[in-house]
Backbone as a chain_set.jsonl record, in Angstrom:
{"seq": "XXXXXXXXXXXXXXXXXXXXXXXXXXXXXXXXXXXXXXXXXXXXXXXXXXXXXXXXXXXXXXXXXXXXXXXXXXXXXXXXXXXXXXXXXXXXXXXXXXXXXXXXXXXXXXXXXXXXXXXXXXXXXXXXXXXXXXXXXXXXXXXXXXXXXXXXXXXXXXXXXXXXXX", "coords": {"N": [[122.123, 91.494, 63.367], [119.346, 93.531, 64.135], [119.282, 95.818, 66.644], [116.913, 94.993, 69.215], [115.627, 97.045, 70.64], [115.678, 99.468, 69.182], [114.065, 98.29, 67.215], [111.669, 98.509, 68.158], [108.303, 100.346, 68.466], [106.27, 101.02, 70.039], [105.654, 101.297, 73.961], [104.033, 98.711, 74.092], [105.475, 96.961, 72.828], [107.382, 95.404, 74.6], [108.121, 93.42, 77.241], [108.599, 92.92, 80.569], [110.257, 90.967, 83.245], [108.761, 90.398, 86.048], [109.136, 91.747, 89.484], [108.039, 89.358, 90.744], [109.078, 87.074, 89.132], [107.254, 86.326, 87.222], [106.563, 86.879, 83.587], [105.877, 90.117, 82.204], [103.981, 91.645, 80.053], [104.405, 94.01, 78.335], [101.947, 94.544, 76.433], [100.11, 94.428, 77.679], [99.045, 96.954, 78.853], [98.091, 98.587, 77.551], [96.568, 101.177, 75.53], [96.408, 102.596, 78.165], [97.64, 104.59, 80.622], [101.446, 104.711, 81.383], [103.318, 105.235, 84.089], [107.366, 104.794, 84.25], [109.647, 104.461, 86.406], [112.875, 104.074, 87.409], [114.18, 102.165, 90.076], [115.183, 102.457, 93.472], [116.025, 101.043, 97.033], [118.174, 102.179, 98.724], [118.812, 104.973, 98.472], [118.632, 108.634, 98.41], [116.364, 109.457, 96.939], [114.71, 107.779, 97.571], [112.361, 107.846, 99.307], [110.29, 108.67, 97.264], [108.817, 106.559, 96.606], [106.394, 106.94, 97.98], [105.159, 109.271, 97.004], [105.305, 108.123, 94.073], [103.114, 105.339, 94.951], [100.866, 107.372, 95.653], [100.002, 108.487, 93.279], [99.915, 106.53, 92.058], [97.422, 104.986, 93.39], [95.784, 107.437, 93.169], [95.042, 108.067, 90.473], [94.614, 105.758, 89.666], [92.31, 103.822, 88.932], [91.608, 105.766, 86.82], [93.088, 104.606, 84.865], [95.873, 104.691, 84.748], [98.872, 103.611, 84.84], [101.101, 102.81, 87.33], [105.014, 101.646, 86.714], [107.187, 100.388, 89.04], [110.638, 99.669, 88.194], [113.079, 98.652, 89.831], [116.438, 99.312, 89.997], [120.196, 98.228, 90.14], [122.348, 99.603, 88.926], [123.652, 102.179, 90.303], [124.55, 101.448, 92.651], [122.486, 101.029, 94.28], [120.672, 99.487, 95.004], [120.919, 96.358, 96.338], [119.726, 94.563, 97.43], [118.072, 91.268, 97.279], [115.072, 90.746, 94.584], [112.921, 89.456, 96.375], [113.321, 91.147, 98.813], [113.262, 93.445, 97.732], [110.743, 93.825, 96.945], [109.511, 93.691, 99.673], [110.441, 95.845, 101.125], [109.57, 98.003, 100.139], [106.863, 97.599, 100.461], [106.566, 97.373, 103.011], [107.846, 99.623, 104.19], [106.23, 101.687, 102.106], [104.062, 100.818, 101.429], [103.528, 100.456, 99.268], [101.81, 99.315, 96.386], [101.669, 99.136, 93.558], [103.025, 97.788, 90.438], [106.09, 95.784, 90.371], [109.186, 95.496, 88.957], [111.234, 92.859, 88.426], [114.94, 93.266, 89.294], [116.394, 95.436, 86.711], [119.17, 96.411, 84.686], [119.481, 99.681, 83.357], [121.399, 101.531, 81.737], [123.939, 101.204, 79.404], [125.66, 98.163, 77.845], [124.186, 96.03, 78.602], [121.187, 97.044, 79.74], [118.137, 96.934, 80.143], [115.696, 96.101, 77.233], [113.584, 97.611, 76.793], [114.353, 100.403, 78.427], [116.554, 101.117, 77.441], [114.903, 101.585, 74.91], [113.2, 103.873, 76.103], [114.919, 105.828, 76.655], [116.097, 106.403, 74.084], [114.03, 107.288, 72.971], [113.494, 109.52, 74.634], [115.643, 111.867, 75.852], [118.012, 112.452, 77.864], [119.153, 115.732, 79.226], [122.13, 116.014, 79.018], [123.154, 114.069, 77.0], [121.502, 110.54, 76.403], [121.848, 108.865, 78.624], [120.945, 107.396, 81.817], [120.694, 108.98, 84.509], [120.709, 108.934, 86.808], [118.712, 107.24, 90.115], [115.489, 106.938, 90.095], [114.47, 108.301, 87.718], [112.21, 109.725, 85.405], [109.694, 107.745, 83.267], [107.252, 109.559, 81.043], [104.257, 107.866, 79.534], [102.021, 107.408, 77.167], [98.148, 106.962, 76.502], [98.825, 105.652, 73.569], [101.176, 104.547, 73.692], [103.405, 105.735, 72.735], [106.317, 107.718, 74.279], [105.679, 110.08, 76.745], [107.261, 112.287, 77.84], [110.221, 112.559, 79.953], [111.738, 112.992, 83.141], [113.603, 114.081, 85.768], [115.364, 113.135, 88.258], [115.182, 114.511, 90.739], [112.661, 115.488, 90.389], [109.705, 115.509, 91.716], [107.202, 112.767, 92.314], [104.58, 114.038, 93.031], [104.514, 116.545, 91.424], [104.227, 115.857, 88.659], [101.834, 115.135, 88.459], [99.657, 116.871, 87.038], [100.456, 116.302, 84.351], [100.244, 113.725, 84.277], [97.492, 113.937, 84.518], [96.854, 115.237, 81.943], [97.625, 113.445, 80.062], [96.247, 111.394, 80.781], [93.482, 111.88, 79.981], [93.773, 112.496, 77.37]], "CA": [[120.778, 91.528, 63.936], [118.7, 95.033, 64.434], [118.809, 96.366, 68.128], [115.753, 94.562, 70.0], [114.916, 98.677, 71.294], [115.544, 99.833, 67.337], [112.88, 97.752, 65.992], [109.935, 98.514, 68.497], [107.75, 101.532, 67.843], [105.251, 101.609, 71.589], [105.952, 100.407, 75.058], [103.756, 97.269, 73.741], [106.203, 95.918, 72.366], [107.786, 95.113, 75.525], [108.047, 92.65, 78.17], [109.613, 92.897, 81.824], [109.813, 90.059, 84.369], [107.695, 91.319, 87.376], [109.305, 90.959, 90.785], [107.965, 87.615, 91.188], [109.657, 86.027, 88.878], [106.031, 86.171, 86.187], [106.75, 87.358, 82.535], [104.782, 90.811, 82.118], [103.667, 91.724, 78.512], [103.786, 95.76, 78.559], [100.664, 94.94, 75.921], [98.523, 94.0, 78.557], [98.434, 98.254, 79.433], [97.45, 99.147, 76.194], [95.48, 101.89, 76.121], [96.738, 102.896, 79.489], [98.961, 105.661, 80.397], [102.415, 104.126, 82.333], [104.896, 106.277, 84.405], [107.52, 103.685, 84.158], [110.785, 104.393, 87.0], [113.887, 102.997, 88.173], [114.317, 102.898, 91.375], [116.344, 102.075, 94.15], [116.075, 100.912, 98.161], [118.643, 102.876, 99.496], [119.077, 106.293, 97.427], [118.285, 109.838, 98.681], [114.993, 110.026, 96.543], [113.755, 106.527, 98.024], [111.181, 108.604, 99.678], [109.307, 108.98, 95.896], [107.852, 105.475, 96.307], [105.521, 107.424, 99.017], [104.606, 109.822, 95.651], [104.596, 107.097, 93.371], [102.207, 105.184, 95.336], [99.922, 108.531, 95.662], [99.762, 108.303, 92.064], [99.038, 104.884, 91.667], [96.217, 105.174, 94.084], [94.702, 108.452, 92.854], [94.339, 107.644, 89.216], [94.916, 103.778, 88.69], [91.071, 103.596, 88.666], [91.232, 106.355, 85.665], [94.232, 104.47, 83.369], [97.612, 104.845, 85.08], [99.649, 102.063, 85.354], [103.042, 103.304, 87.952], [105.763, 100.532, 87.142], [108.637, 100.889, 89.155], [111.827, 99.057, 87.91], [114.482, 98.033, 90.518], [118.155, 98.804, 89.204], [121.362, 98.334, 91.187], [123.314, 100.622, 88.706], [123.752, 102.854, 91.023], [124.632, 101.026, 93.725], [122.112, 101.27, 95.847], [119.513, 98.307, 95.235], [121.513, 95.283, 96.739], [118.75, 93.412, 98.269], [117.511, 90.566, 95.953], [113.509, 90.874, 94.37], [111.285, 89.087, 97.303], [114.12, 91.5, 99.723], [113.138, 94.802, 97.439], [109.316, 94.371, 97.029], [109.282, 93.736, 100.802], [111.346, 96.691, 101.93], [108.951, 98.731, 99.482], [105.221, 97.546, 100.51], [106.617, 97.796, 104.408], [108.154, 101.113, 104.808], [106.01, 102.621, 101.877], [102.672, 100.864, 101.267], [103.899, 100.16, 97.201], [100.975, 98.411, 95.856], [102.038, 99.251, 92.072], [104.014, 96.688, 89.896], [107.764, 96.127, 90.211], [110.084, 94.731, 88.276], [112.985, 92.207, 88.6], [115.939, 94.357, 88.819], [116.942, 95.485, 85.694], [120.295, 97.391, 83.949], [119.564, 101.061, 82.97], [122.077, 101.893, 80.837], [125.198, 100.2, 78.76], [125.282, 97.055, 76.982], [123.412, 95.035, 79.26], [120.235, 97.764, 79.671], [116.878, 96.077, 79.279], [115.494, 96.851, 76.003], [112.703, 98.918, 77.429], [114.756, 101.279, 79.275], [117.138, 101.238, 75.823], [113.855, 102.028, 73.951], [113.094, 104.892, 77.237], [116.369, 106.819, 76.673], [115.997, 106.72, 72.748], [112.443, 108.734, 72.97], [113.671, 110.93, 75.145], [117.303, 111.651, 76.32], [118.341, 113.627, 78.356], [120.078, 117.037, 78.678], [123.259, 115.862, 78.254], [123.034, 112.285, 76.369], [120.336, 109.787, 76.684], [121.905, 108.154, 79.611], [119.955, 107.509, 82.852], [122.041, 109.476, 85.534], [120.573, 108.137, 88.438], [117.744, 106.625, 90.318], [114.059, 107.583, 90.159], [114.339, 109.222, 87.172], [110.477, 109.098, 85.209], [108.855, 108.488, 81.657], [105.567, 109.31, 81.089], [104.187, 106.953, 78.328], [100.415, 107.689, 76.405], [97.752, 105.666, 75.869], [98.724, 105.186, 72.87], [102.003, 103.584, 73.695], [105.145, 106.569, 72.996], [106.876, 108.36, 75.313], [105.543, 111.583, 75.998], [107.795, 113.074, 78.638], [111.047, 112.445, 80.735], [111.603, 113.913, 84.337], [114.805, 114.156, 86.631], [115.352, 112.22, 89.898], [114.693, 115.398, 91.261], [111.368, 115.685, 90.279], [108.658, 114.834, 93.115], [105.919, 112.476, 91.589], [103.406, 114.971, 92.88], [105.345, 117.371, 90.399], [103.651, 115.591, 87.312], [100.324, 114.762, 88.77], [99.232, 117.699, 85.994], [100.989, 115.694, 83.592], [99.24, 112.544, 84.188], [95.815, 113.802, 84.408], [96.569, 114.995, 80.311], [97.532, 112.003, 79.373], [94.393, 110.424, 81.194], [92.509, 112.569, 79.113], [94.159, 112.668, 75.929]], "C": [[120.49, 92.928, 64.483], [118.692, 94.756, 65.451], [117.213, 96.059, 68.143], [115.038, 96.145, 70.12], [115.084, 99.2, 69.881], [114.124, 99.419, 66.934], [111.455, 98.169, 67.087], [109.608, 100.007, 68.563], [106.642, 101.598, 69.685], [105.63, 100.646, 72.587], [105.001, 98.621, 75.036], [104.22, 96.359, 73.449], [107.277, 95.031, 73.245], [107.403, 94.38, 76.504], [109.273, 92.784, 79.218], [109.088, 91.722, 82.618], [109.582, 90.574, 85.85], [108.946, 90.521, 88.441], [109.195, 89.623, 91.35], [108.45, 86.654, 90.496], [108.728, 85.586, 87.154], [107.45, 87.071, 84.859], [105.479, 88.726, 81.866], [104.914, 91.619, 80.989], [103.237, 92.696, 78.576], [102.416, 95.777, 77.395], [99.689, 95.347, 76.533], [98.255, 95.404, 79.055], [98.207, 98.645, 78.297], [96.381, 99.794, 76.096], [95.673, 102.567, 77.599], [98.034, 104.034, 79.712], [100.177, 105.3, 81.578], [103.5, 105.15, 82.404], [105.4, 104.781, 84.694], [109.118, 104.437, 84.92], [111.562, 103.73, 87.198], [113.992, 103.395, 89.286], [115.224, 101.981, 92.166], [115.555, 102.037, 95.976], [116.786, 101.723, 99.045], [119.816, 103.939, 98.921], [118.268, 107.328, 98.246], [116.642, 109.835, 98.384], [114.153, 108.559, 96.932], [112.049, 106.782, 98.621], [110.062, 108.986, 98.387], [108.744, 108.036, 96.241], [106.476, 106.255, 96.958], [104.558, 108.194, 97.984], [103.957, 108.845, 94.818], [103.208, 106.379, 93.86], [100.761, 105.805, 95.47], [99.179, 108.428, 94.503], [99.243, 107.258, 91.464], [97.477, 104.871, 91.915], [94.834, 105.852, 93.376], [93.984, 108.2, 91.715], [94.762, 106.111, 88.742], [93.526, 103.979, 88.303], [90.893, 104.332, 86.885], [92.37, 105.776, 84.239], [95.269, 104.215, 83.882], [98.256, 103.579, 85.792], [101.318, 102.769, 86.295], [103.619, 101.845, 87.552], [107.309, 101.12, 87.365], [109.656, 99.575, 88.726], [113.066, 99.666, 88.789], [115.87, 98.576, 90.029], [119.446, 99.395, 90.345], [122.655, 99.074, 90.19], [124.187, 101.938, 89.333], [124.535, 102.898, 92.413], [124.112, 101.219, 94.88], [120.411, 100.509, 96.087], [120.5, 96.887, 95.063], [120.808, 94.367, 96.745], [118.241, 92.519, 96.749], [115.544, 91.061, 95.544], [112.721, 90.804, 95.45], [112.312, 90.579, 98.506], [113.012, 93.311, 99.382], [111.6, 94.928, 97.43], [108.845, 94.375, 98.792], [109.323, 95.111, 101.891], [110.09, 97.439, 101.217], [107.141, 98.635, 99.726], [105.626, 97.764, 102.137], [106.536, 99.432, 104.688], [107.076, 102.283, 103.647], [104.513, 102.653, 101.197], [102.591, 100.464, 99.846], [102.529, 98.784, 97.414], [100.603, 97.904, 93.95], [103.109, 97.916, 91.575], [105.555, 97.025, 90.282], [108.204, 95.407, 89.623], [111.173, 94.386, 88.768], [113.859, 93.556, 88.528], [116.53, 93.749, 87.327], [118.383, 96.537, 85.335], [119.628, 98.549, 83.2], [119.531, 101.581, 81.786], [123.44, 100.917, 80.661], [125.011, 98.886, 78.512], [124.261, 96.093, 77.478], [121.524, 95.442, 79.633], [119.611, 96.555, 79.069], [116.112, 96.869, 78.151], [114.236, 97.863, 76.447], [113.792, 100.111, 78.095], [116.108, 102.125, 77.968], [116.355, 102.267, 74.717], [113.542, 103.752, 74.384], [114.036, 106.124, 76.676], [116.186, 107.044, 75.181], [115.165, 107.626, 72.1], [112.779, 109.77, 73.314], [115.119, 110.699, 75.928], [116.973, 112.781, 77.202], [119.054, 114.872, 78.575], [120.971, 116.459, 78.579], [123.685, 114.056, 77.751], [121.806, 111.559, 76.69], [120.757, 108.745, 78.218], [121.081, 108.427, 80.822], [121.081, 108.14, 84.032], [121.675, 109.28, 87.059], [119.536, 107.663, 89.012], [116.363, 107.493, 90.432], [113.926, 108.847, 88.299], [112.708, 108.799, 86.678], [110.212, 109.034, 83.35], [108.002, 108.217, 81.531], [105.012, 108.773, 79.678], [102.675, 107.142, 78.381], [99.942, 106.605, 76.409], [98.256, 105.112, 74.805], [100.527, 104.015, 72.488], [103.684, 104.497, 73.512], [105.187, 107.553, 74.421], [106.608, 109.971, 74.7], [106.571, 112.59, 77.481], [109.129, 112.024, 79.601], [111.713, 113.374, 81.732], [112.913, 113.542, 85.248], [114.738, 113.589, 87.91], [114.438, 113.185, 90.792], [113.313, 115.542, 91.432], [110.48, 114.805, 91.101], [107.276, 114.175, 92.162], [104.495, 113.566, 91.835], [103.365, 115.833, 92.178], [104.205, 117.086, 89.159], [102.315, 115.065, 87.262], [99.268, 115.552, 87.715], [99.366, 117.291, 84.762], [100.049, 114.48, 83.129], [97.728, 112.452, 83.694], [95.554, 114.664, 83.149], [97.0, 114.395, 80.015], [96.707, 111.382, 79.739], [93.767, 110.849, 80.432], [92.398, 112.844, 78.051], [93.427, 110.982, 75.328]], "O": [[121.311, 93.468, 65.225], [118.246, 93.649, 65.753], [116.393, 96.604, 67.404], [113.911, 96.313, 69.656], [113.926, 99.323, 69.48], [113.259, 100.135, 66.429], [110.308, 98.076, 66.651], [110.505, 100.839, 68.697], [106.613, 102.705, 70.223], [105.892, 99.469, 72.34], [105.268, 97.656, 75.751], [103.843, 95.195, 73.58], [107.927, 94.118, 72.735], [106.229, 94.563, 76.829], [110.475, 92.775, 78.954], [107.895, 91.438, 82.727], [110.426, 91.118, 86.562], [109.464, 89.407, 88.371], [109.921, 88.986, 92.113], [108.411, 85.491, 90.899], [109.186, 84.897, 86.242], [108.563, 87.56, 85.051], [104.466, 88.426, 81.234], [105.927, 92.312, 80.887], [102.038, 92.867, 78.796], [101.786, 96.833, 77.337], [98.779, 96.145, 76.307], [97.247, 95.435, 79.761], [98.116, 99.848, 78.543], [95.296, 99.322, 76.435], [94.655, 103.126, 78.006], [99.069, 104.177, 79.06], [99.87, 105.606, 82.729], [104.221, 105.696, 81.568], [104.715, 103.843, 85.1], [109.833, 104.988, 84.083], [111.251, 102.539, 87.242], [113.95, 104.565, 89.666], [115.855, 101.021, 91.725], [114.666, 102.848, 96.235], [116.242, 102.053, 100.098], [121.045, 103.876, 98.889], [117.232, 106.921, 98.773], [115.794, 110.105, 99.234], [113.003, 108.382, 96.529], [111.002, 106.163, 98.432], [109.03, 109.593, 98.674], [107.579, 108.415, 96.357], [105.447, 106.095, 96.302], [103.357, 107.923, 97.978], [102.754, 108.613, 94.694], [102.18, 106.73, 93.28], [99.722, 105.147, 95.433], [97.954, 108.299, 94.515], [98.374, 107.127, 90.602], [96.569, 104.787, 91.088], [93.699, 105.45, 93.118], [92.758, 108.096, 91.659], [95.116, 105.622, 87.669], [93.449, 104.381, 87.142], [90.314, 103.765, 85.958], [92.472, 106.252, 83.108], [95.794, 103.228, 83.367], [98.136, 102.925, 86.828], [102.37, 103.084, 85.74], [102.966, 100.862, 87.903], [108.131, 101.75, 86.7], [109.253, 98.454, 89.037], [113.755, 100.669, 88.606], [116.401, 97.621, 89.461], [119.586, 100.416, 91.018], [123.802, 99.105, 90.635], [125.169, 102.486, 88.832], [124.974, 103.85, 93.059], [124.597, 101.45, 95.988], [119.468, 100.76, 96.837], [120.794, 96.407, 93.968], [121.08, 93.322, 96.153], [118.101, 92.941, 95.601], [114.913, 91.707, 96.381], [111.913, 91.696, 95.712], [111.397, 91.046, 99.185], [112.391, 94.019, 100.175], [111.102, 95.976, 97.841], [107.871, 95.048, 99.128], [108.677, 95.375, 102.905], [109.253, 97.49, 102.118], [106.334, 99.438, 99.259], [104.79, 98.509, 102.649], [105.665, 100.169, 105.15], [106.973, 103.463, 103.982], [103.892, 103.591, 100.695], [101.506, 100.155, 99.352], [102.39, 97.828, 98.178], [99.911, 97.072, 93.363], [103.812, 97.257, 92.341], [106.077, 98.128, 90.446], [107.619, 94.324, 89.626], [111.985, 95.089, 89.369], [113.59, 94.591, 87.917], [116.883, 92.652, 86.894], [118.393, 97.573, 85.999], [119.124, 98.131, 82.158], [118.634, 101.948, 81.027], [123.881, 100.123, 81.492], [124.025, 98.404, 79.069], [123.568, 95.431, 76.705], [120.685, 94.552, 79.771], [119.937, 95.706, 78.24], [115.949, 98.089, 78.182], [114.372, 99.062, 76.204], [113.124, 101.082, 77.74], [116.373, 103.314, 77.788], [116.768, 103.197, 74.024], [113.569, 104.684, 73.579], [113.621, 107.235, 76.347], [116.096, 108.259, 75.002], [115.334, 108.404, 71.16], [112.592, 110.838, 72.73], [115.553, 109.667, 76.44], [116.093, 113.639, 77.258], [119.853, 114.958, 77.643], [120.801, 115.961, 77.466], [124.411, 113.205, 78.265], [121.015, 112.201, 77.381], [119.921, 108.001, 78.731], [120.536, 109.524, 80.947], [122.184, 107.638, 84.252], [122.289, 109.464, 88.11], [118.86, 107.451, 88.005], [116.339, 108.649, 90.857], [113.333, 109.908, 88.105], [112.042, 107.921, 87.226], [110.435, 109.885, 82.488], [107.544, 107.086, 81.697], [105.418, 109.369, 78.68], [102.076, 107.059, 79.454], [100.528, 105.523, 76.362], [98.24, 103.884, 74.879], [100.852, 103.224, 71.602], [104.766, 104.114, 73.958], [104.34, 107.916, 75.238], [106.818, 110.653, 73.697], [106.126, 113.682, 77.833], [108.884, 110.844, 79.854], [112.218, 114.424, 81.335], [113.077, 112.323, 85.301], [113.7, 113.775, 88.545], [113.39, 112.9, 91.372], [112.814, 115.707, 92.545], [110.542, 113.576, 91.131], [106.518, 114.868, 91.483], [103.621, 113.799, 91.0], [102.227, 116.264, 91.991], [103.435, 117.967, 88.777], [101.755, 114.634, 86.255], [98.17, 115.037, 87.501], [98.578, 117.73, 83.924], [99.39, 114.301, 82.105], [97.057, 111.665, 83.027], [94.383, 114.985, 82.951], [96.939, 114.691, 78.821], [96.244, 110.595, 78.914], [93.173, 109.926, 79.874], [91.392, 113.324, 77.528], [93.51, 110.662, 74.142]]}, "num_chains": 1, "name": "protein.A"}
């Protein structure tokens, strides 16, 4: 059987189970331009949700879907779903989607994040090397960019607003 992340061609072809537990059908942004993170509760760059959020805010109205994705690869998202969207709309105002925690990287990786790393790798392999990293995804559904933990969502705010416009 062909790799699930092999056979799909745009983040449409994808589905993540939202934080709550729903089944969310990456069609339904179609047409929409999605920075799509992993992230983490208690990691150094936890302070991005504060960015992310910015971003959500500024241009959701014009297209931009932020979805952050959860992952305890790292070790440093323990807390269960209702624990992590809580900790994340308290301390940082998150009003963007989240996702169930998901796996990253290695066999267990959800096929989106599989699909993520295959578009675009990174300098040294396609693996995800740690939390917050970013990929910026087109209307039209590929991946047009991948960004380093490092990188401050206000960083690609230039980014965003050509893919809003493309």
């Amino acid at each position: 059987m062909q790799d699930q992340a092999d056979a799909m061609t745009t983040i449409a072809d994808f589905t993540i189970t939202r934080n709550d537990g729903t089944e969310q059908a990456l069609a339904d942004y179609a047409g929409k331009v999605v920075l799509v993170v992993n992230t983490a509760s208690s990691c150094g760059f936890t302070p991005q949700y504060e960015g992310l959020e910015e971003l959500h805010r500024r241009f959701g109205d014009q297209g931009l879907v932020v979805l952050g994705c959860p992952s305890d690869q790292f070790k440093q998202e323990t807390g269960d779903d209702a624990a992590i969207a809580e900790f994340c709309q308290v301390n940082y105002g998150v009003s963007f989607p989240l996702s169930a925690k998901v796996a990253v990287n290695g066999k267990d990786a959800h096929p989106l994040f599989r699909w993520l790393r295959k578009e675009q790798g990174g300098i040294l392999g396609d693996a995800i090397k740690w939390n917050f990293t970013k990929f910026l995804v087109g209307r039209d559904g590929s991946v047009l960019k991948r960004y380093a933990p490092t990188v401050e969502p206000r960083d690609i705010a230039a980014d965003v607003e050509r893919a809003l416009a493309a």
